[in-house]
N, C-alpha and C positions, 0 to 999 in steps of 0.2 A: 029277423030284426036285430037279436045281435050281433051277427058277423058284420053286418053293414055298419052299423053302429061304431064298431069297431073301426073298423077300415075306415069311416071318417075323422075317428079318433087319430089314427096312424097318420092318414094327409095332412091335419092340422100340426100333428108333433114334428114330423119332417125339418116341416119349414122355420120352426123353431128352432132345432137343432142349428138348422145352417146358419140363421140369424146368431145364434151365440157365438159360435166357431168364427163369424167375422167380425163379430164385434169382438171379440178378445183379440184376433188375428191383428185387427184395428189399433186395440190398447197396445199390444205389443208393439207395434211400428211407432205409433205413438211415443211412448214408452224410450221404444231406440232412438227415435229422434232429437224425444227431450237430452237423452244420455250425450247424441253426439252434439248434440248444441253445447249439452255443458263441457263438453270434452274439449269443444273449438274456442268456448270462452277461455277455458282452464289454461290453453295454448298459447290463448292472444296475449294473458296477464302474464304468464311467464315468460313467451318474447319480452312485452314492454319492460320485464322487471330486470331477467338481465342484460337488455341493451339500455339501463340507464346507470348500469354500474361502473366507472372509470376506472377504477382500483383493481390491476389484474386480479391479484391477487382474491380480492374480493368477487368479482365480476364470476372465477372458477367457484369459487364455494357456491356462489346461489345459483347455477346451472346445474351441479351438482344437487343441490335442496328441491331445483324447479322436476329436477327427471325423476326423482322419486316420488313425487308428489303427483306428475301428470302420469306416472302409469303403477300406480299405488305399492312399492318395490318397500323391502324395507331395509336393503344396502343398498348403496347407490356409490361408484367410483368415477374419482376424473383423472388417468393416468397421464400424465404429460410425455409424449417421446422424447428423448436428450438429443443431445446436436448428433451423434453417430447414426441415428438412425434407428437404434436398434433395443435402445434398454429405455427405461421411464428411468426420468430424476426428476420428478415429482409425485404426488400419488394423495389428491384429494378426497374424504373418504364421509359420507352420511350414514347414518346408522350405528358405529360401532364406538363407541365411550372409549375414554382415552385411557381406564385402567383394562382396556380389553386390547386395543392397540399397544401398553406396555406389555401385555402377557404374550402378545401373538410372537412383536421380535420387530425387525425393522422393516421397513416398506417392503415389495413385492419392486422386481427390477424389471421384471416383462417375461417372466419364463411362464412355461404354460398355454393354461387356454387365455392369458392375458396376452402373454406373446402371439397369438394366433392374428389376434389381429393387427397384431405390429405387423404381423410377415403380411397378412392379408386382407386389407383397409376394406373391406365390406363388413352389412349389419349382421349378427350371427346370434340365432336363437334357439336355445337347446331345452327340452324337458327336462334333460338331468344333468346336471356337468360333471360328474362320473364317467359316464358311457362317452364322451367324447376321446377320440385317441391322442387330444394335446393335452388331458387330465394329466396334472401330476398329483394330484391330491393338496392337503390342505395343510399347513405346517400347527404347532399343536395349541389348544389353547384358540383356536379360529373357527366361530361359530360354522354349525352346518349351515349348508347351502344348495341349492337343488335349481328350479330353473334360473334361465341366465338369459338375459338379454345385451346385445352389446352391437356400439353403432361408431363408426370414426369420424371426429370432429377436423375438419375442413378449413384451413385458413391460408386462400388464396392458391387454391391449389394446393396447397402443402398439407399433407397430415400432421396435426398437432396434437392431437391425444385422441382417447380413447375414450366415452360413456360403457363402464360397465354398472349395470344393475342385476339384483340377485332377489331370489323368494319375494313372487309375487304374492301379496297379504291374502290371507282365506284360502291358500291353498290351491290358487286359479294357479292357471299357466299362460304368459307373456303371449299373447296372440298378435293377427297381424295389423291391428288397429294400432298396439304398442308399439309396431316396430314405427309404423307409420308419423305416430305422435313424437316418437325420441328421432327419430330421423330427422323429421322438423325441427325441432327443439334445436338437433345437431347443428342445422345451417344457419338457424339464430345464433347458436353460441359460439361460431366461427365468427361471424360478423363483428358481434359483440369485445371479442377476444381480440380481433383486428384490431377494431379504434378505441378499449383497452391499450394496446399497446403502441397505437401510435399516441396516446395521449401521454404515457410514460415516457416513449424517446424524446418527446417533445418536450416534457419538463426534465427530461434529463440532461437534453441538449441545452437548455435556459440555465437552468446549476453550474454545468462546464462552464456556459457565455461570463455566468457572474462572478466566478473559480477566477477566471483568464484576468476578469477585468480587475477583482480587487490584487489579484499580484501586480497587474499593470502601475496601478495606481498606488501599490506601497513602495517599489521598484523607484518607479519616477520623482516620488516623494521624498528621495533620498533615503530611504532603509538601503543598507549594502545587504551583499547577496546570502551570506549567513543569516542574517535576519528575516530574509522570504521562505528560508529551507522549512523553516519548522511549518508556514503555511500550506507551500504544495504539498507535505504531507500530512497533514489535517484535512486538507479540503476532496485530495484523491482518495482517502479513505473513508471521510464520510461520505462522498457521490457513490463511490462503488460497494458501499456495506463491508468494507473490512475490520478486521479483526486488528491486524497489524499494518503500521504503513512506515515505510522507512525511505531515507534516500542516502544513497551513497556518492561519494563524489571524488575523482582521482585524485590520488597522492604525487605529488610535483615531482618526476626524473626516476620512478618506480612501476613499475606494474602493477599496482593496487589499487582497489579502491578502499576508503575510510567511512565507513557509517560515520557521518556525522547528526541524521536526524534517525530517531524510532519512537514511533506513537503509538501507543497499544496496547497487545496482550506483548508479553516478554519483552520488551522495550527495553528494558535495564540491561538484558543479555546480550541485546546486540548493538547499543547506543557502544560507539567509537573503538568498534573491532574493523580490523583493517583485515582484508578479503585479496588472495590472491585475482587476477584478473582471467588466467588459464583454469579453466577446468571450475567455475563456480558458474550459479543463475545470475546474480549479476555480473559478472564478469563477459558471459555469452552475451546479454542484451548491451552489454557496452563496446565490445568489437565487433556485433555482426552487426551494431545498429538497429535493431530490432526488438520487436517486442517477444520476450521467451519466457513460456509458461509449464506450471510442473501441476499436475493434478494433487501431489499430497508433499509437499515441504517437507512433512517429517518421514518418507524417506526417500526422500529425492537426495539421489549420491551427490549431486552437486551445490547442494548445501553445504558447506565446511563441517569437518566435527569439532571446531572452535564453538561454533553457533547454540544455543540451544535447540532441541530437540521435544518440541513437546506434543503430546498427543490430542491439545486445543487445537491447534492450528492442522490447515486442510490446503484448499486450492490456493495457485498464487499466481503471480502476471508479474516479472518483469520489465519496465519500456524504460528505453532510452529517455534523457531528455535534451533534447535538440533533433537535430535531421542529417545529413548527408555525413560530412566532415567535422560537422563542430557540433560532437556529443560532450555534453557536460557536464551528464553523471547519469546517474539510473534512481528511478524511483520502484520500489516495490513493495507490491499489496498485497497483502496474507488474507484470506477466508476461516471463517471459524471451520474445525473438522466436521466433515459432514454435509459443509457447501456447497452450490452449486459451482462448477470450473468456470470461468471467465469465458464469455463465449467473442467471437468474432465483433459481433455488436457495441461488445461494453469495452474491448480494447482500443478498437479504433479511434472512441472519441477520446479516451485514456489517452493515446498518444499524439493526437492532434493537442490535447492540453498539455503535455509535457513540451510539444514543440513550441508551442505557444510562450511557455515558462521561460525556455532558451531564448527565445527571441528577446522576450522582455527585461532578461537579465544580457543580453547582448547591447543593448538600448542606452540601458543603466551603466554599463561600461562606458560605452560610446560620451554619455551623459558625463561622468565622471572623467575620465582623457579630456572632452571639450573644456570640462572648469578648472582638471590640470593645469592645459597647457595658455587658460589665461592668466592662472596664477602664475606658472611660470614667465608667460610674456612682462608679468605685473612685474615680477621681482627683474628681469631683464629691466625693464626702465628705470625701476629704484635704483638697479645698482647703475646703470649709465650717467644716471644724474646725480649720485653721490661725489662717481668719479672725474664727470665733467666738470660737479657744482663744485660740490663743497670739500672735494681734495684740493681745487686746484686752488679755491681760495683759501683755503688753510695753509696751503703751500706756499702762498704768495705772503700771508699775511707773516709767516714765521720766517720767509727771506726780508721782511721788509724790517721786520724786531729783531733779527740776527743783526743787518747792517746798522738799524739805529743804536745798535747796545755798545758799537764803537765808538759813537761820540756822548756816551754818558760817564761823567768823570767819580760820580757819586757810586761808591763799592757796593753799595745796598740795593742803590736803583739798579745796578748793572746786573748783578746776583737774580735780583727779580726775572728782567728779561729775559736771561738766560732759560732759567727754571719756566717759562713758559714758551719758550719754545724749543723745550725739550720737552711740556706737556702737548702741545703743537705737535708733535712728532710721533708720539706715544697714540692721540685721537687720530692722526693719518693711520700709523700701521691698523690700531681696533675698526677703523673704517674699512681698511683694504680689506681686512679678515672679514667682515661683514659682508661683501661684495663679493669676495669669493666663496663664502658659502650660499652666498642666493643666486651665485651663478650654479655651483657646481650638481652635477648630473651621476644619478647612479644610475647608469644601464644595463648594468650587470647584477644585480641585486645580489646577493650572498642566498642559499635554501635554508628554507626555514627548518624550525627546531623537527618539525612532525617528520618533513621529507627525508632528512637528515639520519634519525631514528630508524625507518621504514628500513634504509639505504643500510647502515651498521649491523641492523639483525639481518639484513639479506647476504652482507658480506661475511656473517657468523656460519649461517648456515652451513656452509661447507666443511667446515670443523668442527660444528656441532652432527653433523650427518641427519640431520634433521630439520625442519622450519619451525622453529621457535613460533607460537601464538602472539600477536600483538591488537592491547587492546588501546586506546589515546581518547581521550576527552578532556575539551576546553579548548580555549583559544590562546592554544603552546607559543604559535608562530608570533602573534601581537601582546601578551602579558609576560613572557620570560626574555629576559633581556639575553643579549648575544655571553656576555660574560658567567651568566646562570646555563645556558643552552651549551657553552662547551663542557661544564662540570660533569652536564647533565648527561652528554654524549659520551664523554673516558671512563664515567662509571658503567654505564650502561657496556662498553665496551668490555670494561673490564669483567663484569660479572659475568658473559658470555664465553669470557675466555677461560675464567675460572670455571665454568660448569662442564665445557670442554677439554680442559686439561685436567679435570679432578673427580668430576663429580658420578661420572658412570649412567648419565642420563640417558633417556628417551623421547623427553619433555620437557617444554620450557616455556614459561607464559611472561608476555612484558607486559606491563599495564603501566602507560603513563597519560600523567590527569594533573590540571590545575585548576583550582579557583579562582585565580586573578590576582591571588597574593600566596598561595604556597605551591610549587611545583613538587610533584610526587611520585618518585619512579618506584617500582615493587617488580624483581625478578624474582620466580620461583619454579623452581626443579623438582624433578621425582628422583633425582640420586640418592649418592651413601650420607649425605651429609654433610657438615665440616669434620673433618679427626680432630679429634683433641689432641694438645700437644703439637700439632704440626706450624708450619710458620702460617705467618696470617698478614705478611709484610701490604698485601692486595688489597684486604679488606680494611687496613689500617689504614690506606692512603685515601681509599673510598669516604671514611669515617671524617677524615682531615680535613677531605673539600667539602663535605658539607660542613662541618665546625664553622670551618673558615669565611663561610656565607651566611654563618649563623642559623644551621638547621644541625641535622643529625641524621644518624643510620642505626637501626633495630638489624640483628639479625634474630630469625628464630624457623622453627622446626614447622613444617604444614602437618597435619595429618595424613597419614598415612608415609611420613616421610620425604627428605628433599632437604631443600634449603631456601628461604625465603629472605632476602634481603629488601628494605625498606628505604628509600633514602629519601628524605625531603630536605627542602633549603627554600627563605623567602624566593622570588621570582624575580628579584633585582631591579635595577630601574634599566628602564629601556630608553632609545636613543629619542625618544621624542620627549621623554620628562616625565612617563608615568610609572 
C-alpha cells in the first residue's frame, strides 16, 4: 500500500514540476519581450528626438545623451573626424563634469582605441579596454573605464565620427542587443547630422545673400568705397565666427598692402600697418588670387613681426576681393586659439562674397565716372555759353561805350566810361579764368601723401640696410593738404637719413596718423641716441617747418633706448576748401 501510494504521489508531482518550469520558462519570454518592446519604444523616442534637432551643434549633444541612455552607459562620446582624415577636432562628451574634463587636460585627438576606429570604421566591443593592443592607457586625473562599446556614424557615405560609450551601469557587459540598438541610433544620427547641416549651409548661404545685398545697396546709395570697408569686415566676421577680421587694400605705385580696416581681438595692433606684398598671408592671397590659409597666425612666419603676435588668436583664411585680374584687396579672418581651421565649405562662399564686394564696389565707380563725366559735360556747356553768351556781349558792349566815350565832351561823364569799360574788361578776363577752370582736366593726378610715404621709406631702405616698420591711419590723401604733405615728406626724409648716418640702428618704426585737423608723423629708433653737443642743423630745420605751419616737434628717449621724434602741424587747407 505504501509503495504504490507513493508512486502516485510521484506521477502527480512530475507533471507539476513541468507545469512550473514552463510557466516561468513563459514569464521569462514574456518578461524579454516586454524588455524588448521597451527597448524598441526607447529607440523610436530617440530617433524622433534627435531628428527634430536643427542645431548641429545641438542635434550632436542629444545623440550623444540618446546612446547612453538606450544602452544604460555612464560615459558616452561623439568624436567628430577633422577634414584630414585622421585626428577628431571635436570631441562631445556625457558623463564627465566639466571640473573633471579641466583636471583630465585637453580633448583626446584620435590616438588609441579611439583611433582604432578612425583607421577601421566598424562597431568594436571589448570587455576590457586594457587588454586591447590599441590601449594606450588613460592620461591622469580620467576616471576608470573597463568595457567599451563603440559604432561609426555614417553621413552619406562618409565617416563622420565616432559613438564611443564606456562602463555599462551594474557591472553588465555591452552585449549584442547594444551593439544592435547604437548601430541603429548610428544611422539615425547620420541622417539627422545631414539635414543638421544642410539646414546651416542654407542659413548660411541666406547671411552671405543678405552680407552681398546690404553692401550692394550702401554702395549704390552713394557711400564711397572707405566707407563699405569697415562693413565687409563686420559682416565676414560675424558669418564665419571670427575673432579678428581685417581688410587690407594696396598702396598706389608700391608693393604693399595698408590695413585700412581691423575689427576684433588686436585691432588697434594692426589697424593701418602697411604689409610688404612678397612673403606675407596677405600678400600671397593678393598675387596668387586666391584664398590662403594658415592653421595658427601666431606662428605662421608669414605674418610680419611688425604684427602682433598673440596667443588668443588661432586659425585664419586669407581671400582676395575680386576675381581674375581686378583684385582689390584682401580681406582676412582670424579664429580664436583653439578653433576649428576654415574648412573648404566655409571658404568658398567667403570668397564668392568677397567677389561679390569687388563687383559692387566696381559698379559704384562705374556709377560715380557716369555722374563725373555729366558734371563735366555740365560745366562744358556753362562754359560754351559764358564764352558764346556773355563774353561776346560784354565784348560788344564795352566796344560800343569805348567808341561813345569819344563823343562825350563832359570830363566826368567821359571818366565814367572809361572806368567801366575797364571794369568791362576786368568781368571778361574773371570770366575766361572761370571757364578755364571748368574746362580744365587733371589726368595725371599727383600721389597722394600715403603712396608717397610708403615710396620715401622704401627708397631709405637701402641706407638703412634694413625695412623700416610703417604704420598710417586716417584719410592722409583727402584731409592734408599738398603744401602740409610736402613738409610732411622732407621731414620724414630727413629723419631716415639721420638714423642712417648717425644713429647705429637695426630698427626703425614710422607711424603716420591724422584726425582731420592735425597730421602726426613719429619716427623712432633703437640707436645711440642724439650726442650731446653735436650739431643739430637737421633737427632745427625739421622743428622750423613745423613752426612755420603752426605745429611743433618733441624729441625724446623710448625705453630701452633710440631716438623718438614727434612732429605734428595743423593739416592745412586743401584744394577744394576744407
Amino acid at each position: 500500500m505504501g509503495s504504490s501510494e507513493e508512486a502516485r504521489e510521484a506521477r502527480v508531482r512530475l507533471p507539476q514540476l513541468r507545469l512550473d518550469e514552463l510557466l516561468e520558462e513563459l514569464q521569462a519570454r514574456l518578461d524579454a519581450a516586454r524588455g524588448t518592446r521597451d527597448r524598441v519604444h526607447s529607440l523610436l523616442e530617440a530617433v524622433l528626438s534627435v531628428g527634430r534637432e536643427l542645431d548641429l551643434e545641438q542635434a550632436l549633444h542629444g545623440i550623444v545623451e540618446a546612446a547612453a541612455a538606450l544602452v544604460d552607459a555612464e560615459y558616452a562620446a561623439l568624436g567628430v573626424i577633422g577634414p584630414d582624415g585622421r585626428r577628431l577636432s571635436a570631441f562631445h562628451t556625457v558623463g564627465v563634469s566639466d571640473e573633471q574634463i579641466a583636471r583630465i587636460g585637453p580633448y583626446p585627438e584620435g590616438h588609441g582605441i579611439l583611433g582604432e576606429l578612425i583607421r577601421h570604421p566598424e562597431p568594436l566591443r571589448l570587455t576590457k579596454l586594457s587588454e586591447h593592443p590599441a590601449s594606450y592607457g588613460f592620461p591622469a586625473n580620467h576616471p576608470p573605464m573597463n568595457s567599451f562599446l563603440g559604432v561609426p556614424i555614417r553621413v552619406r557615405d562618409q565617416i563622420f565620427g565616432n559613438l564611443y560609450l564606456t562602463e555599462k551601469r551594474g557591472g553588465q557587459q555591452f552585449d549584442e542587443d547594444d551593439e544592435s540598438v547604437l548601430s541603429t541610433l548610428a544611422v539615425a544620427a547620420g541622417v539627422a547630422i545631414d539635414n543638421a547641416r544642410l539646414y546651416e549651409e542654407s542659413r548660411l548661404r541666406e547671411r552671405w545673400l543678405q552680407a552681398n545685398a546690404e553692401i550692394t545697396h550702401t554702395l549704390m546709395s552713394g557711400t564711397d568705397q572707405g566707407g563699405v570697408l569697415p562693413l565687409i569686415a563686420e559682416r565676414a566676421g560675424e558669418i564665419t565666427v571670427s575673432a579678428l577680421s581685417v581688410v587690407a587694400m594696396p598702396v598706389s605705385g608700391t608693393d604693399t598692402l595698408a590695413v585700412e580696416i581691423a575689427v576684433g581681438r588686436e585691432a588697434d595692433g594692426w589697424r593701418g600697418v602697411v604689409l610688404p606684398v612678397e612673403g606675407t598671408l596677405l600678400g600671397q592671397a593678393f598675387v596668387r588670387r586666391e584664398p590662403v590659409s594658415s592653421p595658427d597666425v601666431s606662428r605662421d612666419s608669414r605674418v610680419s613681426a611688425g604684427l602682433p603676435r598673440s596667443d588668443g588668436l588661432g586659425p585664419a583664411v586669407a581671400v582676395p576681393i575680386g576675381s581674375g585680374d581686378d583684385v582689390r584687396g584682401v580681406v582676412l579672418l582670424v579664429r580664436q586659439s583653439g578653433g576649428r581651421e576654415f574648412s573648404g565649405k566655409e571658404i568658398e562662399p567667403l570668397q564668392v562674397f568677397a567677389a561679390q564686394a569687388a563687383v559692387a564696389m566696381e559698379l559704384a565707380e562705374r556709377r560715380e565716372d557716369a555722374e563725373q563725366i555729366a558734371l563735366l559735360e555740365d560745366r562744358d556747356r556753362i562754359a560754351r555759353d559764358l564764352h558764346d553768351l556773355a563774353i561776346q556781349r560784354l565784348f560788344a558792349t564795352g566796344m560800343t561805350l569805348q567808341s561813345a566815350g569819344r563823343f562825350i565832351r563832359h570830363e566826368g561823364a567821359s571818366d565814367r566810361v572809361r572806368r567801366a569799360v575797364d571794369d568791362l574788361d576786368e568781368t571778361i578776363k574773371i570770366i575766361r579764368s572761370t571757364i578755364f577752370g571748368l574746362r580744365f582736366r587733371d589726368d595725371d593726378p599727383a600721389p597722394g601723401l600715403r603712396s608717397r610715404a610708403v615710396r620715401a621709406v622704401g627708397e631709405a631702405a637701402p641706407l638703412l640696410g634694413f625695412a623700416p616698420g610703417v604704420r598710417m591711419e586716417g584719410l592722409l590723401d583727402t584731409h592734408v593738404s599738398p603744401e602740409t604733405a610736402d613738409h610732411v615728406l622732407a621731414v620724414l626724409s630727413e629723419s631716415l637719413t639721420n638714423i642712417a648716418r648717425h644713429a647705429r640702428a637695426d630698427r626703425a618704426d614710422v607711424v603716420l596718423e591724422t584726425d582731420g585737423r592735425q597730421v602726426r608723423l613719429s619716427v623712432t629708433d633703437n640707436g645711440v641716441g642724439v650726442p650731446s653737443g653735436g650739431r643739430r642743423s637737421g633737427l632745427t630745420n625739421m622743428a622750423e617747418r613745423a613752426r612755420k605751419l603752426g605745429g611743433d616737434m618733441e624729441l625724446s628717449s623710448p625705453e630701452g633706448g633710440g631716438t623718438r621724434i614727434v612732429w605734428h602741424a595743423p593739416v592745412g587747407q586743401t584744394p577744394d576748401g576744407s
